[in-house]
N, C-alpha and C positions, 0 to 999 in steps of 0.2 A: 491667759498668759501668766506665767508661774516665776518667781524665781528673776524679774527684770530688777537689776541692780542701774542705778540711776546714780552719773559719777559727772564731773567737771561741773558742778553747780548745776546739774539738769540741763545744761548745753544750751545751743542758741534755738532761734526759733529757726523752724525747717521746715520752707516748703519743699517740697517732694514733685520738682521739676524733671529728674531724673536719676536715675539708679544705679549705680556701680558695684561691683561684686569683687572683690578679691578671687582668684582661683583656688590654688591650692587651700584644702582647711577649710573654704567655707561652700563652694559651690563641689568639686569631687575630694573626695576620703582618700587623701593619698602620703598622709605624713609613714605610713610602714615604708613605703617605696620611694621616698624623696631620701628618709634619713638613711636607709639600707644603702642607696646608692651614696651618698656622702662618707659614710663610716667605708665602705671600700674606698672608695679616693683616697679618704686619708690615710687607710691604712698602707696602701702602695707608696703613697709619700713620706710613711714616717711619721706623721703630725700626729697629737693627739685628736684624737674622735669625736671626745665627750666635745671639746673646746671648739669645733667645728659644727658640730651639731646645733652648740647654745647662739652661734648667730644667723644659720644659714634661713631660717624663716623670716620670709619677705624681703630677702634680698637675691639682688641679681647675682648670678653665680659667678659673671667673672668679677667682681667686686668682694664677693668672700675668698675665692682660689688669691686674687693680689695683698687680700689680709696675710694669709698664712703662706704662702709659695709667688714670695713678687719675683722671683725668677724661673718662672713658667708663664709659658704663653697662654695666658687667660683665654682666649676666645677657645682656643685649642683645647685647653685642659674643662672649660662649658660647655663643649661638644661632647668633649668624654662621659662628662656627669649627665649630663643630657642619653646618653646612649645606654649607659647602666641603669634611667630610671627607665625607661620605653622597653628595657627587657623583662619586665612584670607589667605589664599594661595590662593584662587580662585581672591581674586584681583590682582597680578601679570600680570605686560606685561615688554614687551623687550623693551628698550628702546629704540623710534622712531633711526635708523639708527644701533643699535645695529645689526642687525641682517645681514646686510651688511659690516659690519666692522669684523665680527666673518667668512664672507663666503671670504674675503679679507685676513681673518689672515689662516684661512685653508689649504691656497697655501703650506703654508708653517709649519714652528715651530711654537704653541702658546702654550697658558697656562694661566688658570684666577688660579689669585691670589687672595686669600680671607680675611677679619678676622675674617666671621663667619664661624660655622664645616662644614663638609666635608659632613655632611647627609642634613643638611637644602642647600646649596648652591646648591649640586645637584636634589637637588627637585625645588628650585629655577627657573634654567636652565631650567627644564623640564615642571615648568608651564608657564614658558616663551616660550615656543616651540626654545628653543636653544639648540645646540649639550653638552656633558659633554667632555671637553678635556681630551685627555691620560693623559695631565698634569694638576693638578692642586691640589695646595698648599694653606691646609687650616687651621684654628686655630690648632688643633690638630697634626699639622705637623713641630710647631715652639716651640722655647725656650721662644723666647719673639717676640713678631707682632709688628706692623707699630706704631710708626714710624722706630724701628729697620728694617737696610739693611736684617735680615735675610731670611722672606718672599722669596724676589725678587731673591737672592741667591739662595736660594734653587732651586728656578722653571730655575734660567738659565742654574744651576750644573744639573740638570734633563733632562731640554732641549740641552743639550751638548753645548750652546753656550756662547760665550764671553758676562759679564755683557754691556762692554761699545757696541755691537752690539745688545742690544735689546734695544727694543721702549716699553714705558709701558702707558698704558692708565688710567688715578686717574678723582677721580670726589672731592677727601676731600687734607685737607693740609696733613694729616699724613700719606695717600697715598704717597702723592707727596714725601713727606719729604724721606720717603723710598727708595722709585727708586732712587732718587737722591745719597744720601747715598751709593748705590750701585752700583754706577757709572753710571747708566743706563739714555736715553733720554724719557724724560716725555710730554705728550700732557694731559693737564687737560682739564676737562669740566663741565661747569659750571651750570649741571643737579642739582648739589646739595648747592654746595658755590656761593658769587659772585666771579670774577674773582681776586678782591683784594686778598681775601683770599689765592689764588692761586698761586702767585707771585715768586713761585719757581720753576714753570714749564718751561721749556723749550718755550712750547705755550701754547695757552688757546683758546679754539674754544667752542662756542655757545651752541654745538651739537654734537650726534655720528655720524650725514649726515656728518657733517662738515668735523669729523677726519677721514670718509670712504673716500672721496676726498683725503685727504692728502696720506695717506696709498697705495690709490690705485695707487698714482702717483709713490710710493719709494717702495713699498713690492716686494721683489723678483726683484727688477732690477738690481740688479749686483753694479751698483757704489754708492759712498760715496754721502748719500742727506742731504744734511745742513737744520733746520731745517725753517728756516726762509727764506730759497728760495721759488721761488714762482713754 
């Protein structure tokens, strides 16, 4: 394991009761096709692009469209963004290690957590050639998304498990911000920010190879793994 940056005082102790994954950025390689489809929206709307771009990761889409266009019908205008990224689906892949950290998290409890819906995510997965978990908690499942604890909450009340015993995998700050929020231990990765950005993680690793390592050392072994052990 190369390159593990160790931030928030080397974070709390983490048992690894069960597993959470962000979608976008950390389980499929999809940031060309999420921001392609936002920079059209905004450009039909007028809005700057760049300034739409810098918040749309990890947030539910009709929560960024009420930032910038509170007089448009949100769910309406999430269906839109929704339909222009599912028009390059065939470019989707898993993110290198992705696909080992998902056969890693299967031992056990997991669940991808989203803030896009429930119908594109699992299409997502599926042009990824990745499994659809029993659990998983998507825009359409929340009151308010990331950086709100509620996301991460819900999928652990589902998972039957204690927030402070699951491990959650973020590739954005508002990811991060969440899990944390909800007691939970965070490995960011730096597929989509740089690591500054990230600085409320627990750790921050390179890569999904990276966190496959970590996980496979502490998933399913019974005692308490600190997360900055080696």
């Amino acid at each position: 394991m190369t390159s593990v940056q160790v931030t928030a005082g080397g974070g709390p102790a983490a048992r690894v009761s069960a597993i959470m994954f962000d979608l976008d950025g950390v389980l499929v390689d999809s940031l060309r096709i999420v921001e392609r489809a936002w920079r059209r929206w905004a450009d039909e709307h007028g809005l700057p692009a760049d300034a739409v771009l810098g918040v749309v990761h990890g947030r539910i889409a009709r929560e960024v469209i009420g930032m910038f266009a509170p007089h448009l019908d949100a769910a309406e205008q999430a269906q839109l963004v929704g339909g222009y990224e599912t028009q390059h689906g065939a470019e989707l892949a898993a993110v290198p290690g992705a696909r080992e950290c998902v056969g890693i998290a299967s031992r056990g409890r997991w669940a991808v957590v989203t803030s896009g819906a429930r119908a594109l995510a699992t299409a997502r997965l599926a042009a990824a050639g990745l499994p659809v978990p029993e659990t998983l908690v998507a825009a359409e499942d929340v009151t308010t998304g990331k950086p709100a604890p509620e996301p991460y909450l819900r999928a652990a009340a589902a998972l039957g498990v204690a927030a402070a015993d699951c491990v959650v995998i973020e590739d954005a700050p508002m990811g991060v911000l969440a899990a944390k929020r909800a007691g939970m231990t965070v490995l960011a990765v730096t597929t989509t920010h740089p690591a500054a950005a990230l600085g409320q993680a627990d750790l921050v690793f390179p890569g999904m190879l990276d966190v496959g390592g970590w996980l496979d050392a502490r998933a399913g072994d019974g005692p308490t793994a600190r997360p900055g052990s080696p």
